[in-house]
N, C-alpha and C positions, 0 to 999 in steps of 0.2 A: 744592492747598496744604493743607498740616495743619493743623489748629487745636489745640495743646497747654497743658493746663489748667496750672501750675504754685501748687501749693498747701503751704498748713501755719502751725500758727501762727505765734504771732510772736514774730521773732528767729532762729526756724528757719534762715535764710540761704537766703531764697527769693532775697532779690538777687543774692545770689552767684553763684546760678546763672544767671540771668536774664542776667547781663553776661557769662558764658559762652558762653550762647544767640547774644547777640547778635555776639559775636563771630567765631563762626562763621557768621554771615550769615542769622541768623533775624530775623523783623521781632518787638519785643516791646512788650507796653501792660504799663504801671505802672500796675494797675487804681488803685493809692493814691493817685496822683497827678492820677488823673481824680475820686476823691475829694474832694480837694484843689479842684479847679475845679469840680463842684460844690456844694460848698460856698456858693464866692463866687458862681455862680448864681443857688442859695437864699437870699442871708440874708435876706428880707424873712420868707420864711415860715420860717425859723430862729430870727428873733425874734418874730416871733408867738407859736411855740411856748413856746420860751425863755426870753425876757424879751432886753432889749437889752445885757445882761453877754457877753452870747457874741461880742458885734462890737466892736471897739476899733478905733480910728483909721480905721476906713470895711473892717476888713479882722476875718475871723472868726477870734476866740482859738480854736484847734484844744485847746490844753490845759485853755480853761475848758470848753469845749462835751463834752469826753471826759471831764473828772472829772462833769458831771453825767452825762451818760448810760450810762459805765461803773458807776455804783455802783445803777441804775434800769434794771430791761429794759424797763419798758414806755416811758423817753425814748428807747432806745436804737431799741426800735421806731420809732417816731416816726419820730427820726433818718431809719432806714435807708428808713423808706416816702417820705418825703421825697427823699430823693438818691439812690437804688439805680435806680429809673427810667431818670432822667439819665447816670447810670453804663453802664449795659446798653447805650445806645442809641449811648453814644458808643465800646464797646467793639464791636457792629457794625459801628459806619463805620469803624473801623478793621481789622476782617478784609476788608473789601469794599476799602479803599484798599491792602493787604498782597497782595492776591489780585490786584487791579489790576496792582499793580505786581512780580510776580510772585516773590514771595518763596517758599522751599522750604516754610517754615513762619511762624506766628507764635504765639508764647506771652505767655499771658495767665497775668498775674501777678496773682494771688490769693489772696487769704486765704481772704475770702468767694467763694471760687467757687463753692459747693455752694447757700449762704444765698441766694443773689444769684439764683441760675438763671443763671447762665454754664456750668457745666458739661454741660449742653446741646448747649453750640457748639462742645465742646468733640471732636477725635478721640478723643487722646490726653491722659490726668492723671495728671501727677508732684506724689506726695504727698509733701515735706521733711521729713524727724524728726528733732528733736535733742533731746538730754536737757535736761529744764525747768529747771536748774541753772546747764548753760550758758545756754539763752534769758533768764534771768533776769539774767544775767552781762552779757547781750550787751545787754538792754533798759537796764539802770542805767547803761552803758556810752555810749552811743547816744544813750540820750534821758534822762536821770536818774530813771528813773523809780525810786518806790520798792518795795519788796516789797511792800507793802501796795493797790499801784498795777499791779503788776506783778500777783498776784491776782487784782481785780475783773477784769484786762481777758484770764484766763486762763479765769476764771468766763463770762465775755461772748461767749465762743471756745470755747464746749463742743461745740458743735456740729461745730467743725473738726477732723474724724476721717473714719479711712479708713471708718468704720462707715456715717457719712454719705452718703459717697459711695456705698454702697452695694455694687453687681455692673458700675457704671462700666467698660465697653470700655474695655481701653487703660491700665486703672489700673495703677503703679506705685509704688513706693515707695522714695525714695531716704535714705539713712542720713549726715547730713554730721555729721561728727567736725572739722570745721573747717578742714581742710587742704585749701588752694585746690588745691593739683596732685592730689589726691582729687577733686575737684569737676568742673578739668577731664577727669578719667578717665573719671568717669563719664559727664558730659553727650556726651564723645563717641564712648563706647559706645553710649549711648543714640541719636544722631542712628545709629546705625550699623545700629543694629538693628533700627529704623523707616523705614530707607532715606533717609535725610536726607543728602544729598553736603554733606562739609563744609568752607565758603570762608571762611578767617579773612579777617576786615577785618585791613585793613594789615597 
């Protein structure tokens, strides 16, 4: 089974692809959604850090916790030594339960693939690019976020370049101009040319 990194910043339309993937019968982790849980793992040591503004009704404000530590790298650090752990491990059990159960591939969906040390596990990395215009477009769009908002968390995301990745086996680059039947074109060129047989669900 392959292990392919899917990366780029954000708004890029890493999802887009990702539900691509999936459709033709790849197994995929929403590394943001593992994020997401934990999060709610940590908040004890969230608000230690933090102070108890970041948790609301028993459940952690994701927008108060990101304006403080988007505009602070060393919270952001923090942050990430805190929950990236928990993240990696449960991004393992999930190529182990995809392998189990024998999927051609599965794709790990990343922002942070590079930061995280996921790229590692990785065979194959599809780096997303789209003009920061549009991402901007798509982030105000999405999540309201503002230009000002949209900056800090571009500045936060420096690191997320193909430079990064370095001489990464497998590295690719793909160019979305936002047009899904572009999207599917490519993703199933690309299953094509990594040998990935491709089973659309339904």
């Amino acid at each position: 089974m392959l292990v392919i990194g899917l990366t780029g910043r954000a708004c890029a339309g890493k999802n887009q692809y990702a539900s691509v993937f999936a459709e033709f019968g790849c197994a995929v982790v929403d590394v943001d959604l593992l994020g997401h849980q934990a999060l709610e793992e940590s908040k004890q040591a969230l608000v230690r850090e933090f102070g108890s503004k970041v948790v609301e009704s028993g459940e952690v404000n994701r927008k108060v916790l990101g304006s403080l530590v988007f505009s602070d790298p060393a919270k952001l650090r923090t942050l990430e030594r805190i929950t990236h752990p928990v993240m990696v491990q449960a991004c393992k059990a999930r190529i182990e339960e995809a392998r189990t159960e024998g999927a051609p591939a599965l794709v790990l969906n990343a922002a942070l693939l590079s930061r995280m040390g996921l790229a590692v596990l990785c065979d194959q990395v599809l780096f997303i690019k789209a003009p920061l215009l549009v991402r901007y477009r798509r982030c105000a769009f999405r999540e309201g976020l503002t230009l000002r908002r949209f900056l800090l968390r571009e500045r936060a995301q420096k690191d997320i370049s193909i430079k990064t990745l370095g001489r990464k086996a497998g590295l690719q680059v793909l160019h979305n101009t936002g047009s899904k039947a572009l999207i599917h074109r490519q993703v199933a060129t690309y299953c094509a040319t990594i040998g990935i047989s491709i089973s659309p669900n339904g």
